[in-house]
N, C-alpha and C positions, 0 to 999 in steps of 0.2 A: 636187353637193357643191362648195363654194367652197375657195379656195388653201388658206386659213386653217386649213377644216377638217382635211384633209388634213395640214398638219404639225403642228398642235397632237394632242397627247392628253389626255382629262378621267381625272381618278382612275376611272371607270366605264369605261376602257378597261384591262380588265384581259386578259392574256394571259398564256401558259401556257410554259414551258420545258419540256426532254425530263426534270427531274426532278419534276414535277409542282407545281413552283413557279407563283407567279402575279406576274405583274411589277405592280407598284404605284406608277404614277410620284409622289404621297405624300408617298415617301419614299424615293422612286429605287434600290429593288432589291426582289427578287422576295420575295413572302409564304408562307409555307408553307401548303399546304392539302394536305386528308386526299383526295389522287388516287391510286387502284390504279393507273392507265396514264397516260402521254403521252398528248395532247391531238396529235391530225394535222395534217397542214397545211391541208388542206382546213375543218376545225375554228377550227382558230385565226384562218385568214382570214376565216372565215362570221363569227366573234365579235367579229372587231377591225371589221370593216363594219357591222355592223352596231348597233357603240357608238357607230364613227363616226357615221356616218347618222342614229345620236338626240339624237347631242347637237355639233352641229355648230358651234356659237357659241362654245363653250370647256368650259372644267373642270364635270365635272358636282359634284352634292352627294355628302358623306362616304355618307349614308345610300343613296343609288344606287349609290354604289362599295361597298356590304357587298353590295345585293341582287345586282347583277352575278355578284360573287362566287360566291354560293348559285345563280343561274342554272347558272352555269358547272360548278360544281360537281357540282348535284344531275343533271344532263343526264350526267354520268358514273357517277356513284357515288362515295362513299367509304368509305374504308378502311385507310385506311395513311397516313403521316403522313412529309412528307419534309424534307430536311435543311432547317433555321432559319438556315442560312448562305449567304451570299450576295453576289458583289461588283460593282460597278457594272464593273467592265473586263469581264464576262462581259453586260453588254449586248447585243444584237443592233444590229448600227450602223442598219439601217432605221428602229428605233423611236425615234433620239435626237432631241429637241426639239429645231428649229434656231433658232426664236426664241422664247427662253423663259429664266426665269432657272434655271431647272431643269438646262439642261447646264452652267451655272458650278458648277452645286454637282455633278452627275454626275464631273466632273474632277476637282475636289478628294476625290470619293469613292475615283477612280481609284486615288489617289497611297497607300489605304489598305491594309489587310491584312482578311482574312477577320473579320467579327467576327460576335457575335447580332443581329439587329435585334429578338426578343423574348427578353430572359430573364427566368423567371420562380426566379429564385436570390434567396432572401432578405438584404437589408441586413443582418442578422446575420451572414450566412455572406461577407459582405463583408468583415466586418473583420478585422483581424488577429488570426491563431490564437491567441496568451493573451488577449487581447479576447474574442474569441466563445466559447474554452473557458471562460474563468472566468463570462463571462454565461449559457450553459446548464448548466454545473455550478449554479449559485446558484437559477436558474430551475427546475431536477428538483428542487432539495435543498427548496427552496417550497412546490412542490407534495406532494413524499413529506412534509411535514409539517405540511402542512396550514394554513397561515401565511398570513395573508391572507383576502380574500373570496373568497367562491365564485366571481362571477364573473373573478376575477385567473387561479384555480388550475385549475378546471376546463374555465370554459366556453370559454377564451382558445385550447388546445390543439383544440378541438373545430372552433372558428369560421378557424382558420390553420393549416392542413393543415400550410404548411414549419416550423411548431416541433416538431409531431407527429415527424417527419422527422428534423429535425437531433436532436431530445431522445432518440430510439431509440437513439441511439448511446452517450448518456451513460447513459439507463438502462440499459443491458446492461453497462455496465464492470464492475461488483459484482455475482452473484448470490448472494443468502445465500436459502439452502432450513433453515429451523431447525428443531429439534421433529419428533416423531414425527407419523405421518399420525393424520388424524381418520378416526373412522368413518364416517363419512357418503362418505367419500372411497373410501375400501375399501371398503363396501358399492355405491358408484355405480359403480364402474369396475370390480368383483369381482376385484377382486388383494388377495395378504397385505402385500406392501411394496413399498416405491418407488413410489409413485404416483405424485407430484409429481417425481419425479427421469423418471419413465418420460414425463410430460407433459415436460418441460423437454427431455430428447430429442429430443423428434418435432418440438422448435420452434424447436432446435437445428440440426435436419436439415433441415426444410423451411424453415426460412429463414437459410440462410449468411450472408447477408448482414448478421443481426444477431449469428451465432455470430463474425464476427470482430472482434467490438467487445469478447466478452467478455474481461477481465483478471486476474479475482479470481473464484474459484469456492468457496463456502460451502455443504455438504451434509450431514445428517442425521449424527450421531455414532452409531458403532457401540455397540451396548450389548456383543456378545459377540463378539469374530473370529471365533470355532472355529465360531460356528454357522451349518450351509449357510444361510440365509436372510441374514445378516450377509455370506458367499462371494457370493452371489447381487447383494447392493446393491454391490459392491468392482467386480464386471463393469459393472454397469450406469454405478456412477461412473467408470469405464475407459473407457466408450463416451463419454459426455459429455465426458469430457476430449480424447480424439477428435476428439471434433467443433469441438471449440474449436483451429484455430492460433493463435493468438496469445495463448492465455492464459499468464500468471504468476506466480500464486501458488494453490495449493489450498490453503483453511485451514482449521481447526476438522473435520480428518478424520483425525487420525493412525492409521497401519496399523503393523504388526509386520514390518517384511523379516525373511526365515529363512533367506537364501539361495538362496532357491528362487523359481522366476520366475510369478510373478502378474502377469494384465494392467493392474492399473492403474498398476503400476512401471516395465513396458513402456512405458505410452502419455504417462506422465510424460518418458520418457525421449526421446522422440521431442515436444517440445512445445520449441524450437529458442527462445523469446523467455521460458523461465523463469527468475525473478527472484531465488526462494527454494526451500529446499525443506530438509526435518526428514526426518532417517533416526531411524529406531527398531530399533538392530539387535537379533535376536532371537535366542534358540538352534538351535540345527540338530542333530539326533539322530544324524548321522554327524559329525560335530567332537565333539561332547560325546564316543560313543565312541573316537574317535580320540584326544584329550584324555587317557581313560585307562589309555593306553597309553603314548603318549609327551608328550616336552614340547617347547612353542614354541622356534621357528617350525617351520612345516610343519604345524600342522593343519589351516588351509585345503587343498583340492585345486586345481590349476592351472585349472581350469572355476571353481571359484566366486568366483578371483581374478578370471580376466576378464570375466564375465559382470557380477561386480559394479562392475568400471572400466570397463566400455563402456557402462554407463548415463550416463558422466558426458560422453563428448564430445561432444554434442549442444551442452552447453549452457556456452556460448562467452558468453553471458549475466548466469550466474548470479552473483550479489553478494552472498549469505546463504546460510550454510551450516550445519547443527547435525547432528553424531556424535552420539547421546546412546545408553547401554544399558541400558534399563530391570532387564535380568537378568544374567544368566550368557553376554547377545552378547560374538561375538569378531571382532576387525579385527585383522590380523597387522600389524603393521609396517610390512614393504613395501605394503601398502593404503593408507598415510595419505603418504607419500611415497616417490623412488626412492632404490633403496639401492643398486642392482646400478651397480661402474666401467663408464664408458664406454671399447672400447677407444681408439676415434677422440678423444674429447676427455678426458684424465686426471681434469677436473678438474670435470667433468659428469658426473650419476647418471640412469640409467637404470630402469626398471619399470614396474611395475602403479600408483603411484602416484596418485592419483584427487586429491590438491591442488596439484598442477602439471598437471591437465589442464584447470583452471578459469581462464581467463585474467581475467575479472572480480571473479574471488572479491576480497572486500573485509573480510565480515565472517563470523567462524569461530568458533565455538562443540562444543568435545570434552569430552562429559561421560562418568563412569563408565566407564572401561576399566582393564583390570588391565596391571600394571606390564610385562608380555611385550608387550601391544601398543603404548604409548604411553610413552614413557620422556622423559630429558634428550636423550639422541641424534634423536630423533625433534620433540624442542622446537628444537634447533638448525636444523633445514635444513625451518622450514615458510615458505611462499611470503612474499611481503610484502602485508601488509594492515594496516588501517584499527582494525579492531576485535576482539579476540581477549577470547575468555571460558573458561579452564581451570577445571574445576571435579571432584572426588572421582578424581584421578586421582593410583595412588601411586609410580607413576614420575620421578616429577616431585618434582624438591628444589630446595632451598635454590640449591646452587650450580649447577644445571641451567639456572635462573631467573637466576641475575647473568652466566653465561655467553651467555642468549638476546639479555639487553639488550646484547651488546657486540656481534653480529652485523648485517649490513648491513640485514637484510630487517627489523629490528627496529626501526629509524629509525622508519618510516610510521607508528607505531601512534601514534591518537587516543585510544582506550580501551581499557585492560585491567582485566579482572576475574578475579581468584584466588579461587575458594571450596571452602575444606575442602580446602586442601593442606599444611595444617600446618607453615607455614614456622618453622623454628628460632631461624634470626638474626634480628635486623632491619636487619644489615648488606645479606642481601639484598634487602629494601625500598629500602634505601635506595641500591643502585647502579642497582637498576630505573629509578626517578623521576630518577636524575642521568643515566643517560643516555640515557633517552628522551626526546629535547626537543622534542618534538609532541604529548606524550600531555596530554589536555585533559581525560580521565576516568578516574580509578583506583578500586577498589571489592579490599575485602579482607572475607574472612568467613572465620572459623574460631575452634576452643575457645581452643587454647592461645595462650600470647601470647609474640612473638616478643622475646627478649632478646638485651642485648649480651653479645658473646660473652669470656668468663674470658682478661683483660689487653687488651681492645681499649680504646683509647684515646677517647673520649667529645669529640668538638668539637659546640657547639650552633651551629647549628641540625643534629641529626643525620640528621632526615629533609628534604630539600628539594627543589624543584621551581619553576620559574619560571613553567610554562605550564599547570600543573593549576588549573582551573578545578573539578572536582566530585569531590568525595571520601566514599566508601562507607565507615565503620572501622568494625568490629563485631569486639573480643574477646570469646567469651563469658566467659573465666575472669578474673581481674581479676587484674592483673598491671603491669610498668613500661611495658606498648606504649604506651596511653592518655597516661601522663605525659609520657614521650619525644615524643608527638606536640607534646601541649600546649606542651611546650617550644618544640620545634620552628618553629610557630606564633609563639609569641609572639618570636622570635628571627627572625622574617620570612622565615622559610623557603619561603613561600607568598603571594607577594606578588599574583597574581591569583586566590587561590581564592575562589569567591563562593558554594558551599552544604556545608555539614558537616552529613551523616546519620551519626550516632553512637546507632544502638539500645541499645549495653551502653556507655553513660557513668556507669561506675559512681558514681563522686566528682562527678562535677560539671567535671570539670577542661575538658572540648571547649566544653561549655554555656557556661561563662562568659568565653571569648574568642570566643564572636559577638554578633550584636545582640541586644542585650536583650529581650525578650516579656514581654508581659505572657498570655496566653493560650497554652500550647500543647498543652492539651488538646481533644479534640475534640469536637462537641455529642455524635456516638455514643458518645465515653466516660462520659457521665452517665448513660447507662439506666440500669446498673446496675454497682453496687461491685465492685472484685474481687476474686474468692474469697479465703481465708484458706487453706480446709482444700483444696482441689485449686488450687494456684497456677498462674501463668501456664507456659508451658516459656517456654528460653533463647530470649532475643531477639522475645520478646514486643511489640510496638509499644507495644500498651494497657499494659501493664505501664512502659516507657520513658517515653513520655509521662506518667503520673502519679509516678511520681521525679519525672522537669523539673518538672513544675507544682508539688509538691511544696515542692521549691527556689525556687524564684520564689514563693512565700507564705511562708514560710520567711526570708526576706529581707526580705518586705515590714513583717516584726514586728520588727525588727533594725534601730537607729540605726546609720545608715552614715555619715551626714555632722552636722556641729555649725555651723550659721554666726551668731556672735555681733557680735550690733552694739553700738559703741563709739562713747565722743563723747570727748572729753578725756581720755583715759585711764577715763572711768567705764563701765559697760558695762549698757550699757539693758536689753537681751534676748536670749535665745537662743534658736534655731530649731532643732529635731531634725527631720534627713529621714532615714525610711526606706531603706532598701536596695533592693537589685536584681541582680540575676543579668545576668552580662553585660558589656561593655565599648563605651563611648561610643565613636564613630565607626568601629569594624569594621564591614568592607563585606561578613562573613560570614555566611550565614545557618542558622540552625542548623533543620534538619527531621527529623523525624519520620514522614512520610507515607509511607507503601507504592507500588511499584510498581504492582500493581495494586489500584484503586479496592476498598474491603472488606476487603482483606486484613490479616492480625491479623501477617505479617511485612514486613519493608521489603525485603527484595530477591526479584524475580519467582523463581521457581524452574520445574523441568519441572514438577509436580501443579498449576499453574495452566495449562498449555499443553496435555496430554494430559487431563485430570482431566473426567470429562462430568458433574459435580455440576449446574454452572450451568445445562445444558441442559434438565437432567432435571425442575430445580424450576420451576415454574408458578405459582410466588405471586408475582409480579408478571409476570407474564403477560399478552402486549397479542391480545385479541378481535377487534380493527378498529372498539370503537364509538367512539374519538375521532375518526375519520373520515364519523360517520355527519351532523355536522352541516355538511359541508363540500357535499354535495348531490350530483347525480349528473345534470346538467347543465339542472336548473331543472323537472324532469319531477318526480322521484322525492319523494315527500313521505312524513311518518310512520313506518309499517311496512315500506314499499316499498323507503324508503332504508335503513333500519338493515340490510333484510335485506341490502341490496347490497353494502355494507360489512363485515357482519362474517361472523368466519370462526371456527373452532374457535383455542379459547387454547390460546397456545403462549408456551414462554421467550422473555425478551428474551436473545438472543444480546449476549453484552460479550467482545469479540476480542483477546486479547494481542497486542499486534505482537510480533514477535523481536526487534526494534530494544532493546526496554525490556530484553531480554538484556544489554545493552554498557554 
């Protein structure tokens, strides 16, 4: 063997490290290969001699350096797969090229830090996080609907394993489980219920790794609480939420709390990244009797106080929040805030309070409670937040409401909603909006209508507001609220408001200080006329909408303007234009539309958030055969496909957010 040979190595001079690396001069640092053991020294020399000795003239070919390789390799075994990192300083000094350009670049390798010499991490996952989240959001959302060619949506996922991969994550964000089990389901699997919830379990559990993607969990509505089988699905949804740490919001499940501890209330309560979450308080048959005996406070017992405030430290999280009592529930007082002196600080309260235990609470929603639990005192000292919605609560008055707007924690507020609190004045309205000067949404619902009060002195604009941008008005009785606003309005009281929903515009008066329409009825309003002999109830939409339209035709048969044209005093002709409903250049818009899609009122209420009507019904109801012409990766043809696809019909689930609460 000649000099040359001796200090040159070909890429077919491969050798091994104690990690079961293979050095690759290449690319000047060692390859991974699948070795169970260290390679000896006795080994290593017998290898490196005898690469020498073949190829003695210089660098052998790429393809002799793979087979080397597999030489080396197969003469051990494999099985294990060692670290992909590697740095030229961890060299062996014997093996460095002395004359070759290869140690210029070993040097400069030197000066580096540990890096891959193979990754196989997809260019997506390269980019920057709202980069690559918003490209696999749009890429699931593609495929769950089917958009595109087959081969874009199906076969793409099949042939590139890392989309597979990263896209697991985005499809596990959302689970929605809707509709009752199919028989075929029940019958395959021989259980009465949960199937699909008891599958989602096991796949939940056996694979963690996508249980902590999930975010949002969507499960079967209960048709009956009281019934063991309904008790039976509550544990099983208890387990799943379990399984899930980092989930944040359960939706389309509401349960009944009764004071009493049920585990999915528990494992809610232990879920440390929740976002939202809806109490449904319920009765409890020792407070009932207690109740008739004596009177608040004190009908809770010191156990059901803190068992019910310990649910809430966990969640250090939560940003949405909704009290509501479908019945005869009871929340004392000290439950909704503290009331007890501090002795340490005078001027700080103490208790069981559960909305000073929420440091992110944002947005709070207290519906139906009787005046013992929720009162003015209890409106004064609640946390500071973003979005508040009071609603059938008879605690709560007139001056309860002008004393909240003057308190510190009341600044923050971006929207408030009053519904069915029967406020008396409209002085109180009117101190609300003047001094909350961030509130960007106001929304008022109830019968009567609030009037000026006997010798108050009347300045216009009487209701005003600088920063309200969206405005709810619905009196149902017809009264001066309506005109007062109009006033108000038209005296610029509302110099950024840009939508006016007014259901009960009796007169016309809201209607014609926004822009003008020509259409504001809807094509669902022409099915069919509305009754005569059973009318609509108060606050009807369908009903609202044909007044306005009404008005607006109404106008259009009505000379509003005369422009006569003249020449020398003599007068040629004259033009009559019709009318119009409305005022040129307002930047207001006047709507009509319901919170929720269908709905016959404008403002969301709880019977759209609890209500399992929508679930129940199946006349538009998806099968899975729009799915069936998308393919099932270039195989499945005719009957094949369609059966792959489809699946027992079930509702299309349509989700309230809380949000459309504010």
């Amino acid at each position: 063997m000649d000099g040359m040979a001796k200090d040159r190595l070909g890429p077919s001079d491969a050798v091994s490290n104690k990690a079961g690396q293979l050095w690759d001069p290449t690319i000047g640092a060692y390859r991974a290969q699948r070795l169970p053991i260290s390679l000896s020294k006795s080994s290593v020399a017998a290898s490196v001699d005898g690469k020498m000795n073949g190829n003695a003239n210089g660098y052998a070919s790429p393809r002799s350096s793979i087979s080397s390789y597999k030489s080396v390799g197969s003469s051990i075994g494999s099985s294990a797969t060692a670290s992909t990192y590697s740095s030229a300083s961890s060299l062996p000094p014997a093996l460095l090229p002395r004359n070759s350009n290869l140690s210029g670049q070993m040097r400069a390798r030197s000066k580096l830090s540990l890096r891959p010499i193979f990754s196989r991490r997809s260019k997506i996952a390269e980019l920057p996080d709202v980069l690559s989240t918003g490209f696999m959001r749009a890429f699931v959302y593609k495929q769950s609907m089917g958009q595109g060619s087959s081969q874009a949506n199906v076969s793409a996922p099949g042939r590139h394993r890392q989309y597979r991969i990263l896209t697991s994550e985005y499809r596990y964000e959302k689970v929605h489980i809707v509709g009752s089990d199919s028989k075929e389901h029940i019958k395959k699997f021989k259980t009465k219920t949960g199937v699909r919830l008891k599958l989602l379990r096991r796949t939940l559990r056996e694979r963690s790794f996508l249980a902590q993607h999930v975010r949002e969990l969507k499960v079967p509505r209960l048709n009956n609480e009281g019934d063991p089988v309904a008790r039976d699905t509550i544990n099983i949804v208890a387990s799943i939420v379990m399984a899930c740490p980092n989930l944040e919001r359960l939706v389309g499940f509401p349960t009944i709390y009764g004071h009493g501890f049920d585990r999915l209330t528990h494992a809610l309560s232990t879920r440390l990244r929740l976002k939202e979450h809806l109490w449904l308080i319920g009765e409890n048959a020792a407070i009932t009797n207690r109740s008739q005996k004596q009177l608040a406070p004190g009908l809770m017992d010191p156990e059901q106080k803190a068992s019910f405030a310990n649910y809430h430290n966990g969640w250090s999280r939560l940003t949405t929040l909704f009290l509501h009592s479908p019945g005869q529930g009871i929340l004392e007082k000290d439950i909704f805030i503290n009331t007890k002196k501090n002795a340490d600080h005078p001027l700080m309260l103490r208790g069981p309070g559960i909305l000073h235990r929420l440091p992110s609470l944002k947005n709070l929603c207290i519906s139906n409670f009787d005046m013992d639990d929720f009162d003015d005192f209890t409106l004064q000292h609640l946390p500071p937040l973003h979005s508040l919605r009071l609603q059938d609560l008879e605690g709560v008055t007139f001056w309860g409401l002008s004393e909240y707007s003057r308190t510190r924690n009341a600044f923050s507020l971006r929207s408030l909603s009053l519904v069915n609190l029967d406020i008396t004045y409209i002085s109180a309205i009117s101190n609300l909006l003047l001094h909350l000067k961030n509130l960007k949404r106001f929304t008022l619902v109830q019968d009567s209508s609030p009037e000026v009060a006997e010798g108050e002195l009347v300045i216009q604009p009487l209701i005003a507001s600088h920063q309200l941008e969206y405005l709810h008005w619905e009196i149902i009785v017809p009264g001066t609220a309506n005109l007062n606003l109009a006033a108000s309005i038209k005296a610029r009281g509302f110099p950024r408001l840009r939508t006016l929903r007014a259901p009960a515009d009796h007169h016309g008066f809201l209607q014609a200080l926004c822009k003008p329409r020509a259409q504001v009825e809807l094509p669902s309003d022409w099915a069919s006329p509305i009754p005569t002999r059973n009318p609509l109830p108060p606050g009807s939409l369908r009903f609202a909408r044909n007044a306005a339209q009404q008005r607006v035709e109404e106008a259009w048969t009505t000379v509003q303007f005369k422009v006569t044209v003249e020449e020398d005093g003599v007068l040629h002709e004259v033009f009559d234009l019709n009318g119009f409903v409305g005022e040129i250049g307002s930047r207001i818009t006047y709507s009509l539309e319901p919170d929720v899609p269908g709905s016959d009122f404008a403002l969301v209420d709880f019977a759209d958030l609890v209500g399992g009507g929508s679930e129940a019904d199946v006349r538009e109801g998806c099968s899975g055969w729009w799915n069936s012409g998308v393919g099932g990766g270039g195989n499945a043809v005719g009957d094949d496909r369609e059966r792959r696809w489809s699946h027992a019909e079930r509702p299309r689930w349509r989700q309230v957010e809380l949000m459309k609460f504010f």
